[in-house]
C-alpha positions as CSV (number, residue, x, y, z in Angstrom):
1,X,40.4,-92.7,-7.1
2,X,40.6,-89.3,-5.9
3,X,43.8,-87.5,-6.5
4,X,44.4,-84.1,-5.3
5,X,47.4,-82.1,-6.0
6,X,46.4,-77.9,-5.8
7,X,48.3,-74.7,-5.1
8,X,46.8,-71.6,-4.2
9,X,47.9,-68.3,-2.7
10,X,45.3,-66.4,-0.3
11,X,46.9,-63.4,0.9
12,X,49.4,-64.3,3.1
13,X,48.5,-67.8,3.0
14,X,49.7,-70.7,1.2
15,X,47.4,-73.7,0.3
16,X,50.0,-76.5,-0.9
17,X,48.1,-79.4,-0.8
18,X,48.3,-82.9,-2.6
19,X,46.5,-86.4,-1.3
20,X,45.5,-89.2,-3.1
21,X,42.3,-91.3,-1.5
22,X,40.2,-94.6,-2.4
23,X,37.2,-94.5,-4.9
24,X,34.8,-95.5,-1.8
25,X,34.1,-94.6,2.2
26,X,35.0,-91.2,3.9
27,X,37.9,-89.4,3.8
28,X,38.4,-87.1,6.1
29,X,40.0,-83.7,6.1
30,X,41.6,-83.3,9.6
31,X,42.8,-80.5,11.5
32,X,43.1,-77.0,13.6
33,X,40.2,-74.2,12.3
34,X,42.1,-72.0,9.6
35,X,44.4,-75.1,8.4
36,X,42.9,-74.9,4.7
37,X,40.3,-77.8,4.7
38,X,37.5,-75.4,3.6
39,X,39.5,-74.3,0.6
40,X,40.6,-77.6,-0.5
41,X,37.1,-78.8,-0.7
42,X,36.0,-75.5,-2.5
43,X,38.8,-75.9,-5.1
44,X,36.9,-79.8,-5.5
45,X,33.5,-78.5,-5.8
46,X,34.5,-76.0,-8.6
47,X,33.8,-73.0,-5.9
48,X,37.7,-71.6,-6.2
49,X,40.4,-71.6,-8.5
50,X,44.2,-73.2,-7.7
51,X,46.8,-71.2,-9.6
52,X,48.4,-75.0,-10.2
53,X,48.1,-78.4,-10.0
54,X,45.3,-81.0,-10.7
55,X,41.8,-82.6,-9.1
56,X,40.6,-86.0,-10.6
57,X,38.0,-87.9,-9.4
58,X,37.5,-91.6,-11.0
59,X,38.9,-90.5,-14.1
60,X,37.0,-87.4,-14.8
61,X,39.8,-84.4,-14.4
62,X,38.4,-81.4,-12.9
63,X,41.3,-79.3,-12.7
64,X,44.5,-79.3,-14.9
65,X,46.2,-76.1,-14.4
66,X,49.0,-77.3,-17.1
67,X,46.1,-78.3,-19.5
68,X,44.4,-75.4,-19.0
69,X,41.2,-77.5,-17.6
70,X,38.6,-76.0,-15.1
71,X,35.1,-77.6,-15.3
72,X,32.6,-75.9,-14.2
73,X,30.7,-77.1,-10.5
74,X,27.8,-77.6,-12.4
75,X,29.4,-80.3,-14.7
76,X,31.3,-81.8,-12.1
77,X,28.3,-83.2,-10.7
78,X,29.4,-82.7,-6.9
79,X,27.1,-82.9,-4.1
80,X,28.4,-80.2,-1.0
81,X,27.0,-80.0,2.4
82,X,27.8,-76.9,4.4
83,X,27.6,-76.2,8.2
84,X,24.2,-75.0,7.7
85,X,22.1,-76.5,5.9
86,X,21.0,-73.9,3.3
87,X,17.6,-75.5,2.6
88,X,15.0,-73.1,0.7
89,X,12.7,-71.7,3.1
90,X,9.5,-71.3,1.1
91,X,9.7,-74.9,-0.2
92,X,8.6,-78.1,1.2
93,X,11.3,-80.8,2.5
94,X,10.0,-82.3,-0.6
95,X,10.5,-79.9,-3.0
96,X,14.5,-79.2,-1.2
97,X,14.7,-82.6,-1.6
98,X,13.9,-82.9,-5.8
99,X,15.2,-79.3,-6.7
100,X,18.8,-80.9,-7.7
101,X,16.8,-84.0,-8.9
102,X,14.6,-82.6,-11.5
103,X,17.6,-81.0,-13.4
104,X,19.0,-83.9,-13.5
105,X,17.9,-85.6,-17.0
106,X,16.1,-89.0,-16.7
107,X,18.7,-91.0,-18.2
108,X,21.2,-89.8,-15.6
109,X,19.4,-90.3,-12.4
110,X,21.3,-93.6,-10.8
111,X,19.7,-92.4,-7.1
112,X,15.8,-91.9,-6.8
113,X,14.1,-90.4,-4.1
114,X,12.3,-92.9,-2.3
115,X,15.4,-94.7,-1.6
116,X,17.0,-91.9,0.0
117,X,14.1,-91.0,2.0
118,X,14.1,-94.1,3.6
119,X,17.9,-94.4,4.5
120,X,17.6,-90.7,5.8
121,X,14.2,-91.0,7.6
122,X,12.3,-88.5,6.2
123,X,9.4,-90.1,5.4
124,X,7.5,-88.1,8.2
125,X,9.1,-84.9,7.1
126,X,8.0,-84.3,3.4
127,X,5.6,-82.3,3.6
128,X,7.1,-79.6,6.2
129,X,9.1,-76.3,5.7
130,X,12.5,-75.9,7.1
131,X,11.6,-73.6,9.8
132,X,9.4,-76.5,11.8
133,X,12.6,-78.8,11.5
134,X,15.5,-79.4,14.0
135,X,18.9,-78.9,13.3
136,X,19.6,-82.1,13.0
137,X,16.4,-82.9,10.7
138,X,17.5,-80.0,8.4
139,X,20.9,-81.4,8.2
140,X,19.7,-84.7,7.1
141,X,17.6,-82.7,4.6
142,X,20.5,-81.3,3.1
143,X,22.1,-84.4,2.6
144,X,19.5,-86.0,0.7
145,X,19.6,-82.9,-1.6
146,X,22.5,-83.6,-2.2
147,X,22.3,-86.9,-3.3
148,X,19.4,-86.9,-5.6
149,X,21.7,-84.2,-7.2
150,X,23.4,-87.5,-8.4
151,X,27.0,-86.7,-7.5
152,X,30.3,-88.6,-8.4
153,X,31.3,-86.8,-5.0
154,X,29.7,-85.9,-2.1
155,X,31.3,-83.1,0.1
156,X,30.8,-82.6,3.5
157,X,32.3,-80.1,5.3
158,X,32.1,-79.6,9.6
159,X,28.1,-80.7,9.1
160,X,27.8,-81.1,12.2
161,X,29.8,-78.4,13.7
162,X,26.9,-76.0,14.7
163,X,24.8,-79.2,16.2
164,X,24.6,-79.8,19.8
165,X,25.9,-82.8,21.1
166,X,22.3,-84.7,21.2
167,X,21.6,-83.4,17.6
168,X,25.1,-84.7,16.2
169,X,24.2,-88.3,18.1
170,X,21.1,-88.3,15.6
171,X,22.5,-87.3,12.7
172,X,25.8,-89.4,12.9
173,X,24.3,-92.8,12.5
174,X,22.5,-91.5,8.8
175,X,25.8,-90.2,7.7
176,X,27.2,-94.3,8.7
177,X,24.5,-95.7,6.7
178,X,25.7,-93.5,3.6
179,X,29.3,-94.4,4.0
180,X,27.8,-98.2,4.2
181,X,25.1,-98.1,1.7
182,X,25.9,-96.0,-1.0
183,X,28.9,-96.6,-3.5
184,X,29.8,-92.6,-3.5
185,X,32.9,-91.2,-1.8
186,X,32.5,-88.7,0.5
187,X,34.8,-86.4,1.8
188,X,34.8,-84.8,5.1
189,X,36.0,-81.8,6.6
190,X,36.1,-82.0,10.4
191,X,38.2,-80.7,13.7
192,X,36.5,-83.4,15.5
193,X,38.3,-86.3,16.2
194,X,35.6,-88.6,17.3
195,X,33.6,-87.5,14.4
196,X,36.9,-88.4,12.1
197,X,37.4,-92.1,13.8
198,X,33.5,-92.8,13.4
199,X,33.3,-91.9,9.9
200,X,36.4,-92.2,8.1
201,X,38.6,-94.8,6.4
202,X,41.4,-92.4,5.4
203,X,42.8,-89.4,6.9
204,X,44.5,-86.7,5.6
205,X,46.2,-84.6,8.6
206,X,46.1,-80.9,7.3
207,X,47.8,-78.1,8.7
208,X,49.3,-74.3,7.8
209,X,47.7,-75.3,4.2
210,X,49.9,-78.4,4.0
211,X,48.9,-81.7,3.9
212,X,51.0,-83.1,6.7
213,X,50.3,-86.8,6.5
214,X,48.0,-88.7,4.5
215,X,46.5,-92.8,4.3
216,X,44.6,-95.2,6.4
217,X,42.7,-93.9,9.7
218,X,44.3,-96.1,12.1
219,X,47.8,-96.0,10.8
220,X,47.7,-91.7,10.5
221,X,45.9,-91.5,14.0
222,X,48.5,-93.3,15.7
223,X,51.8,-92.0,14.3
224,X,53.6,-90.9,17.3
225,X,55.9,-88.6,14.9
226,X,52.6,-86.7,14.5
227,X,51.5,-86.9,18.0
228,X,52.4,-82.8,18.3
229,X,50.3,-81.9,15.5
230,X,47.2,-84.1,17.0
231,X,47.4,-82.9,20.4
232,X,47.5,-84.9,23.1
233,X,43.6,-85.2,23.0
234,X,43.2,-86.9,19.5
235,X,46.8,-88.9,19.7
236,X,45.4,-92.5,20.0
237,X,45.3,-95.8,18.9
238,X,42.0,-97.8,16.6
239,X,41.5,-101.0,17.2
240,X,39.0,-103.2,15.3
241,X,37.5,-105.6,17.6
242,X,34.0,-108.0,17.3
243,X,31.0,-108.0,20.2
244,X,32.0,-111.1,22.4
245,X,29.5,-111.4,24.8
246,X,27.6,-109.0,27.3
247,X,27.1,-108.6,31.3
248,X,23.8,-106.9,31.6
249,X,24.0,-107.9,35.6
250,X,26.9,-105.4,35.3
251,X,26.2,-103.5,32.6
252,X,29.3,-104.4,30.4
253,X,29.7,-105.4,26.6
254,X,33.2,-107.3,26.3
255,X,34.8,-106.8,22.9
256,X,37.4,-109.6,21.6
257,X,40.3,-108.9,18.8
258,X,43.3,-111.5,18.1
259,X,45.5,-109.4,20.8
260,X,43.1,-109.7,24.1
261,X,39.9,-108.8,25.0
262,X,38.3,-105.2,26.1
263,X,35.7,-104.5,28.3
264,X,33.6,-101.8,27.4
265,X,29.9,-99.8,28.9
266,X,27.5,-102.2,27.7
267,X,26.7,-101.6,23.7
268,X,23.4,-102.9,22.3
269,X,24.7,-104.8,19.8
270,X,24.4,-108.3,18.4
271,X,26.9,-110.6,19.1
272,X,29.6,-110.5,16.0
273,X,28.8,-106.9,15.4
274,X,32.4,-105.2,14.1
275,X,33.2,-102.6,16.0
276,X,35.6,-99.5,15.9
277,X,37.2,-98.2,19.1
278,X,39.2,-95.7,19.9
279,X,41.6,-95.6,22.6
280,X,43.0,-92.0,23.7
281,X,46.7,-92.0,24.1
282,X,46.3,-90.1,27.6
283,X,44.2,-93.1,29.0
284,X,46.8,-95.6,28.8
285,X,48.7,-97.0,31.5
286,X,52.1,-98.3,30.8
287,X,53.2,-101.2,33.4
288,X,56.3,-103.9,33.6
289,X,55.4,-106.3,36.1
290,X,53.2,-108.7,36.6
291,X,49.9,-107.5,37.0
292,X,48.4,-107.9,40.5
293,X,44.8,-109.6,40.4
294,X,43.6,-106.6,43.5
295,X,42.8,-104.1,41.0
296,X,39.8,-102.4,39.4
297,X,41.0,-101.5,35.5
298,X,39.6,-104.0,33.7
299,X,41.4,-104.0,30.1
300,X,45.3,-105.5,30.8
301,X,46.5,-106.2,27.0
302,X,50.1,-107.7,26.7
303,X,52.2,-107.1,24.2
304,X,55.6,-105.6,23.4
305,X,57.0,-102.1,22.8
306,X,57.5,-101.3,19.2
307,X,58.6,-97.6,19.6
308,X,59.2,-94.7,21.8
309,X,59.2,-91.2,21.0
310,X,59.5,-87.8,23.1
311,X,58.1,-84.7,22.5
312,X,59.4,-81.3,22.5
313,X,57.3,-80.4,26.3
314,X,58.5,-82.8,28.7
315,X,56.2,-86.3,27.5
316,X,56.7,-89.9,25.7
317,X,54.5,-91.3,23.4
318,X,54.9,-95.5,23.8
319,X,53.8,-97.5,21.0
320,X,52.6,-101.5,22.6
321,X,52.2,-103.8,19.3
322,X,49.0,-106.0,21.0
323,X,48.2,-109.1,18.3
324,X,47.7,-107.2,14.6
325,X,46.5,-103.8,16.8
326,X,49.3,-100.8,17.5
327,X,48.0,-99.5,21.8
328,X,49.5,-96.0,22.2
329,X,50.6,-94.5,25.6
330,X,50.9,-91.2,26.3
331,X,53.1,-90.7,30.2
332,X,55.6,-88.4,31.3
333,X,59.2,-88.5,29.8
334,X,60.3,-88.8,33.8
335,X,58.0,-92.0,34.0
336,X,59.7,-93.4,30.6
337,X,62.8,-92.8,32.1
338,X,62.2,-94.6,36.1
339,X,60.7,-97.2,34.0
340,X,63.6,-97.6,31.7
341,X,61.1,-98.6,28.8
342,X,63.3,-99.6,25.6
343,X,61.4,-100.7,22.0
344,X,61.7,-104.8,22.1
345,X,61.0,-104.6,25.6
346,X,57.0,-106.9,26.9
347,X,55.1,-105.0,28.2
348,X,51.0,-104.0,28.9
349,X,48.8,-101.1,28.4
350,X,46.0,-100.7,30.9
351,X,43.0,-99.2,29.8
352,X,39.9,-98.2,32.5
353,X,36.9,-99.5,31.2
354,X,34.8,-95.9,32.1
355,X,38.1,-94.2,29.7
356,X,35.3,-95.5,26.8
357,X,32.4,-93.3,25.9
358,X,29.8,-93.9,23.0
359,X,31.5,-91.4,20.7
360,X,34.3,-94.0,21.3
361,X,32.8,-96.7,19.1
362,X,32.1,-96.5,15.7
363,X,30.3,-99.7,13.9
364,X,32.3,-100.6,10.7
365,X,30.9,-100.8,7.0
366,X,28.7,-103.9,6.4
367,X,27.6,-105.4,3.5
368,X,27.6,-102.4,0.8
369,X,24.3,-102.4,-1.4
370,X,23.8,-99.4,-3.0
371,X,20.1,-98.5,-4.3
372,X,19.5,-99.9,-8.1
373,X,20.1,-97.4,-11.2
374,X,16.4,-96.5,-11.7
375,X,14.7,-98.0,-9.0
376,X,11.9,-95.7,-8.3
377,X,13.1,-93.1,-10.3
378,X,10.0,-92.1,-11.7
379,X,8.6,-91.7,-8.5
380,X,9.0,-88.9,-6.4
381,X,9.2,-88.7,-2.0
């Protein structure tokens, strides 16, 4: 368990923030540049002080302002990957790679090299300096630095935020395979909401130094109370759905969950591959009647509205329970109103199938099998 509960003044800013998180997966630190997610992870690595408060992670207390604890970062045993990578330029990827690991005494090293050089794909890179690498390749670098450091915690924060969008594409799927493969939390810091509903399994909504909302990804995303602080952009809905079949005359994947059945760009997945999609608030298309048959959105999901809120600028935010999944709706106030939409009230959410891009899917966590304590240790990438 990670429990965070810090307070820290920074001129004329207050950081007052407290979260609690799961033990495993990604949590993610969400929200506008200048909120305070950089200086809550930097009071976790050991980088700043909180005047009060307390930081535990799976038992081990790294800050107790009441008891007077403050370990040091070196004995908290954090792994922390900035924006840019920070790699040494006169050494090898290699040598980046083993500079946390041979401090590290023998006894204590539960990740070994080889293992992590697979499951980041550097096998081909060893060898080279940092200045021959790519962004993204340097990245990647930095993250298996990081974990031969053999952290209880691994900190990521915006790692991807000075990547183009083709370099972010590469390194996203290695930063899946940690979340799925290794047993370490990770906590990330990210303005990005498709980043956030890729990677993460909690969310806590930051803002002004105050966390605003905290708990599972799908349930925080989709709060309309929160839809204001989100934005229209990010306000959405998750739904977890399962590959059901593919059209490749047409180029479609459709994607089946206990409330309906979505039709999607075609994915190249196996059939029974879990999936994570998102569905933007603003894409959804509240209708009463019957539906006619004449028309060319694919995804018509039934259900019934659950809640209605407005906002403070003229909109409503519709909530459509769907089966188990929660369908958000984002339409005018005026449209609520001609519609006379009232919570109890059946209803459907249309969804174009085009409103779905890749950085709209996210594959969820397999089977978890984290590299043996020891295996290869002795042997270096």
């Amino acid at each position: 368990m990670l429990d965070v509960a810090i307070t820290r003044r920074l001129g004329a800013f207050r950081l007052d923030a407290r979260f609690t998180a799961g033990a495993r997966g990604v949590t993610a630190l969400f929200g506008p540049s200048g909120s305070g997610k950089t200086s809550i992870v930097a009071a976790i690595a050991g980088l700043t002080r909180p005047e009060g408060g307390h930081i535990r992670v799976d038992g081990v207390t790294f800050f107790d302002a009441a008891a007077r604890v403050f370990l040091k970062p070196e004995k908290r045993r954090v792994g922390y990957v900035f924006q840019d990578a920070r790699l040494f330029p006169h050494m090898t990827v290699r040598d980046n790679l083993l500079y946390g690991w041979r401090r590290v005494p023998a006894a204590e090293r539960r990740i070994a090299p080889e293992p992590v050089v697979a499951l980041l794909g550097l096998d081909h890179l060893v060898d080279r300096r940092p200045a021959t690498l790519s962004g993204g390749e340097k990245q990647r670098v930095a993250l298996g630095r990081a974990l031969l450091a053999q952290p209880r915690l691994l900190l990521l924060d915006e790692p991807m935020a000075s990547l183009d969008a083709q370099r972010k594409a590469e390194i996203l799927p290695y930063i899946e395979r940690l979340r799925d493969e290794l047993a370490i939390p990770i906590i990330l810091v990210s303005h990005a909401i498709e980043e956030v509903v890729r990677l993460a399994d909690t969310l806590v909504l930051v803002k002004d130094g105050r966390v605003q909302a905290s708990g599972p990804m799908e349930e925080v995303l989709g709060r309309l109370d929160l839809g204001p602080m989100f934005g229209a952009h990010a306000l959405g809905s998750v739904v977890g759905v399962r590959v059901a079949a593919h059209d490749d005359a047409d180029g479609l994947t459709a994607l089946a969950f206990d409330g309906g059945e979505l039709t999607v760009p075609r994915l190249d997945l196996a059939i029974g591959t879990a999936v994570r999609v998102r569905i933007p608030a603003r894409d959804v298309v509240v209708a009463l009647e019957p539906l006619p048959e004449r028309i060319s959105v694919h995804n018509r999901l039934r259900g019934r509205i659950t809640e209605i809120a407005e906002t403070a600028d003229g909109f409503s935010e519709v909530r459509i329970r769907v089966g188990s999944a929660d369908i958000v709706a984002h339409i005018t106030r005026h449209a609520a109103r001609r519609l006379e939409l009232t919570v109890g009230q059946e209803a459907a959410a249309l969804v174009k199938s085009v409103a779905f891009d890749r950085a709209s899917l996210a594959f969820t966590a397999g089977a978890v099998t984290p590299p043996r304590p020891g295996s290869a240790a002795g042997a270096g990438p």
